[in-house]
C-alpha positions as CSV (number, residue, x, y, z in Angstrom):
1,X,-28.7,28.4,26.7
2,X,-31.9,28.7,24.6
3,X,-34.6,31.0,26.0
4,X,-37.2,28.4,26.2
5,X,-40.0,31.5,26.6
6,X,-39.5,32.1,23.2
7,X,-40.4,28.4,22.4
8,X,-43.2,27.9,23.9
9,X,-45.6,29.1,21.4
10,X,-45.5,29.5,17.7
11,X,-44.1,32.4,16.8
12,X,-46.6,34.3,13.8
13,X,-44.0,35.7,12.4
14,X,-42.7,32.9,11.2
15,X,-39.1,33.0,12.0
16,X,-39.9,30.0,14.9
17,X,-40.9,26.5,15.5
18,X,-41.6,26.5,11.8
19,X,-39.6,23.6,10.6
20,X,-40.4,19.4,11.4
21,X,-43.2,19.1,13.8
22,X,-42.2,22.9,14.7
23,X,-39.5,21.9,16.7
24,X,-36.9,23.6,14.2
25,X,-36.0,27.4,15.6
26,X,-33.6,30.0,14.2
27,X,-30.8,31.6,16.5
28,X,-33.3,34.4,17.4
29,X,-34.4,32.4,20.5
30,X,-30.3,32.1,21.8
31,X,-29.6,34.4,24.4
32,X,-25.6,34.5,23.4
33,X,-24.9,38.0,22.9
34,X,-21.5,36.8,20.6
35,X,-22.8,35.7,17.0
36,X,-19.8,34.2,16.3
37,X,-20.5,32.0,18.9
38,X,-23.6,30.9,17.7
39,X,-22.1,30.6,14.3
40,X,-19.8,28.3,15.6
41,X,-22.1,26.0,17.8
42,X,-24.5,25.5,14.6
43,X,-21.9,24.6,12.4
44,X,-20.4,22.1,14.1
45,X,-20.5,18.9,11.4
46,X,-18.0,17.6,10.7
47,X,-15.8,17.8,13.4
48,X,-12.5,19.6,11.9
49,X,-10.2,18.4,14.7
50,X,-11.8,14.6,14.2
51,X,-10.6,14.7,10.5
52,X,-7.4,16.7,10.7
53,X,-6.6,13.6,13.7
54,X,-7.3,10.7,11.6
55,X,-6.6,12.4,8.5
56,X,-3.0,12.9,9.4
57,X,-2.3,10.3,12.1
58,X,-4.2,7.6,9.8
59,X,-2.0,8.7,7.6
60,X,1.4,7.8,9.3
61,X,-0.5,4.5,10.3
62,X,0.0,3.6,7.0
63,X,3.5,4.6,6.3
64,X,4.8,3.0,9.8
65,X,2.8,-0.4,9.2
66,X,4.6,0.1,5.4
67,X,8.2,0.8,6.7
68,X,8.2,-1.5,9.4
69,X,6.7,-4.5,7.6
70,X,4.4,-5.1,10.6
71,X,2.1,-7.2,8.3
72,X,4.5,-8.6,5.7
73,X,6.4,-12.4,5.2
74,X,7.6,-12.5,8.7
75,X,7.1,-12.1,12.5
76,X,7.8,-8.6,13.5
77,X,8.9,-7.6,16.8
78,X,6.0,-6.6,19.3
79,X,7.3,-2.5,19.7
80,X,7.1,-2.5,15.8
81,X,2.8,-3.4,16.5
82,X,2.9,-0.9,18.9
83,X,4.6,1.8,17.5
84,X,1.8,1.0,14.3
85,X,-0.8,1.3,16.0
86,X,0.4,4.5,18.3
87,X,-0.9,7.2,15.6
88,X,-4.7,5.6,15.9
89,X,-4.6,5.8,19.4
90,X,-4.1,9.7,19.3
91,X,-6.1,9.9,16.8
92,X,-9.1,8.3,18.8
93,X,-8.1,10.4,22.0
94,X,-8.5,13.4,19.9
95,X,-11.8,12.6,19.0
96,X,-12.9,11.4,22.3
97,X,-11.7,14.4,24.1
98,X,-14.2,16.2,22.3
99,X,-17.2,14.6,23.6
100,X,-16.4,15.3,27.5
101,X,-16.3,19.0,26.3
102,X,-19.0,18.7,24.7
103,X,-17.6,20.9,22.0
104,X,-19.5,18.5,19.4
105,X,-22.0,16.1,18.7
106,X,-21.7,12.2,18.7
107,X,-21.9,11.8,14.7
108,X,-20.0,15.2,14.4
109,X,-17.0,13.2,15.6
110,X,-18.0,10.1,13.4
111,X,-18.5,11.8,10.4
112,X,-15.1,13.7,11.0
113,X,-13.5,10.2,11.4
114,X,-15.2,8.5,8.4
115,X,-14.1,11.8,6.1
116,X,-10.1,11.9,7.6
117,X,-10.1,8.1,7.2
118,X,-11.1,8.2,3.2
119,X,-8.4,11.0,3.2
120,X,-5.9,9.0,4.6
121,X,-6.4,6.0,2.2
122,X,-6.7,8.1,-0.9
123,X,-3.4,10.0,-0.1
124,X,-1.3,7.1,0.6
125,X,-2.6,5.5,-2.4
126,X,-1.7,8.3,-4.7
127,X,1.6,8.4,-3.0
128,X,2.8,4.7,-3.0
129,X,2.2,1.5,-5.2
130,X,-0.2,-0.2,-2.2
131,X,-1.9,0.1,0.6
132,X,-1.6,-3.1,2.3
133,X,0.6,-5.5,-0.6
134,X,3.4,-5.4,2.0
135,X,5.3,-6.0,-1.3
136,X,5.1,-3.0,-2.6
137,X,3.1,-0.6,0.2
138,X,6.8,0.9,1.2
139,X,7.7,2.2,-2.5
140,X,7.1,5.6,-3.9
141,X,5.3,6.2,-6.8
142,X,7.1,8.4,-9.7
143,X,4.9,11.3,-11.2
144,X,6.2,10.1,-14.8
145,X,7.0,6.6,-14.5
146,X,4.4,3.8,-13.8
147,X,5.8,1.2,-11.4
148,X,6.2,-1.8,-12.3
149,X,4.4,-4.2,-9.7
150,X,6.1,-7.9,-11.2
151,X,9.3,-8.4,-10.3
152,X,10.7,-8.0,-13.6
153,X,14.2,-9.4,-12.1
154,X,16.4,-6.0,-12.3
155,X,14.7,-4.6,-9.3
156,X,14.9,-5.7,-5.7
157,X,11.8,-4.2,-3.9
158,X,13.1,-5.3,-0.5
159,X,14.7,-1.5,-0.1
160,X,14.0,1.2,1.2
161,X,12.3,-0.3,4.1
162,X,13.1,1.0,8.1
163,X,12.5,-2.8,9.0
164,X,16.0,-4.2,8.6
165,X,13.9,-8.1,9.5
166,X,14.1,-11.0,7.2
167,X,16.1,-9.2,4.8
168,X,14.1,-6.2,4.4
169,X,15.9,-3.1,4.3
170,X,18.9,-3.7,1.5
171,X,20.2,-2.0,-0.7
172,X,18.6,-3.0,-4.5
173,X,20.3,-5.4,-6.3
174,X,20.5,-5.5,-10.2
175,X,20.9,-8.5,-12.1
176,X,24.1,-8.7,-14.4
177,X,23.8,-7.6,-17.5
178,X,27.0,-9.2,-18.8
179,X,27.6,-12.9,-19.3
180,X,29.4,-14.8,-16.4
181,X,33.1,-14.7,-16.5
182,X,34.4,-17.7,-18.9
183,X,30.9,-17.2,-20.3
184,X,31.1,-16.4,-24.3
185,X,27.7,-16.2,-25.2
186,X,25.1,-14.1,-22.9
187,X,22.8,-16.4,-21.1
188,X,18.9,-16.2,-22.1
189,X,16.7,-16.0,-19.0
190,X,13.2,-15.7,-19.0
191,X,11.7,-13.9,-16.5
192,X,11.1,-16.6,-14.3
193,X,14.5,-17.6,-14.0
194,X,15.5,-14.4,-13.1
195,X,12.6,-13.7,-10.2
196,X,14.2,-17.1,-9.0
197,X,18.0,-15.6,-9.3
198,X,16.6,-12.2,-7.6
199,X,15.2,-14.0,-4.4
200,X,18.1,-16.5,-4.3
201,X,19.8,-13.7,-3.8
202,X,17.9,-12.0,-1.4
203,X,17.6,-15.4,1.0
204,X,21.5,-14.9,1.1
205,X,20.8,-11.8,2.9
206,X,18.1,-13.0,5.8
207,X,18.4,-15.3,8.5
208,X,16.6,-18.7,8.2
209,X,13.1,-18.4,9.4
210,X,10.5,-21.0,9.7
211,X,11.0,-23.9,7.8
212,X,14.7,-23.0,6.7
213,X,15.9,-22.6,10.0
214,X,15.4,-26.7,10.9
């Protein structure tokens, strides 16, 4: 605790109650013995434990909301919302636990959580073709080949998923590169036709949902 004494009146040497409306003291007036201490208490913005939390956890938000297609073309079950939102709730505990031990300041904690939270979102970005395009948000990006975010119709984008719901999940599927059997010449499809063929395909693989299902 401050030595309020040493507060009380300006201190001539300058070293006190100089700063705004002399209210602004240097440690001199602390009675910790421990520097360190002091060091510590002083330097308390941002909160590290704050950002590391939603840094990381914010993080594996993303990738569980990604992988389990909580927010994609279909109803997902209610454990996969839960299970999403799981790593933001630890992440908030984190930071709340450090206000009842008063180990930091209010906007300590908030400016820890703003700076993990930009973290978060920049590496997941620079790590995978989307953020929230549930289209794409599951698929890694390659350090020397640019994705390719049309369906061109050789790729199935559906892999590589942990949601196995509404055909999500399969393995990729190519389109043939040969003419049918019986076929002579090679079929000319633009790329339109062969988005169609591609998720023809894939509605083989899912249940009927919605509409389909009547």
């Amino acid at each position: 605790m401050p030595d309020t004494s040493l507060a009380s009146e300006r201190n001539a040497s300058g070293l006190n109650g100089v700063g705004f409306h002399k209210v602004m003291y240097t440690t001199e007036i602390c009675t910790q013995p421990d520097k360190s201490k002091i060091q510590n208490a002083i330097t308390s913005f941002p909160s590290g434990h704050t950002t590391a939390a939603f840094a990381g956890f914010g993080f594996l938000f993303l990738w569980l909301n990604a992988k389990l297609k909580v927010w994609a073309d279909h109803k997902p079950a209610f454990w996969k919302l839960c299970l999403t939102f799981a790593p933001l709730l630890a992440a908030v505990l984190i930071a709340g636990s450090l206000t009842i031990d008063a180990a930091h300041n209010w906007y300590d904690i908030v400016g820890g959580g703003v700076i993990g939270s930009i973290m978060a979102f920049a590496s997941y970005r620079s790590t995978y073709a989307a953020v929230w395009d549930w289209r794409f948000n599951h698929l890694p990006l390659q350090e020397k080949e640019a994705f390719r975010y049309g369906l061109d119709g050789d790729l199935d984008y559906a892999a590589q998923t942990l949601s196995r719901s509404a055909g999500w999940g399969g393995k990729r599927v190519r389109l043939p590169d040969t003419p049918d059997d019986g076929d002579e010449t090679p079929r000319q499809t633009s790329s339109g036709q062969q988005i169609e063929s591609l998720d023809a395909a894939r509605r083989k693989r899912r249940a009927p949902v919605g509409d389909e299902a009547v």
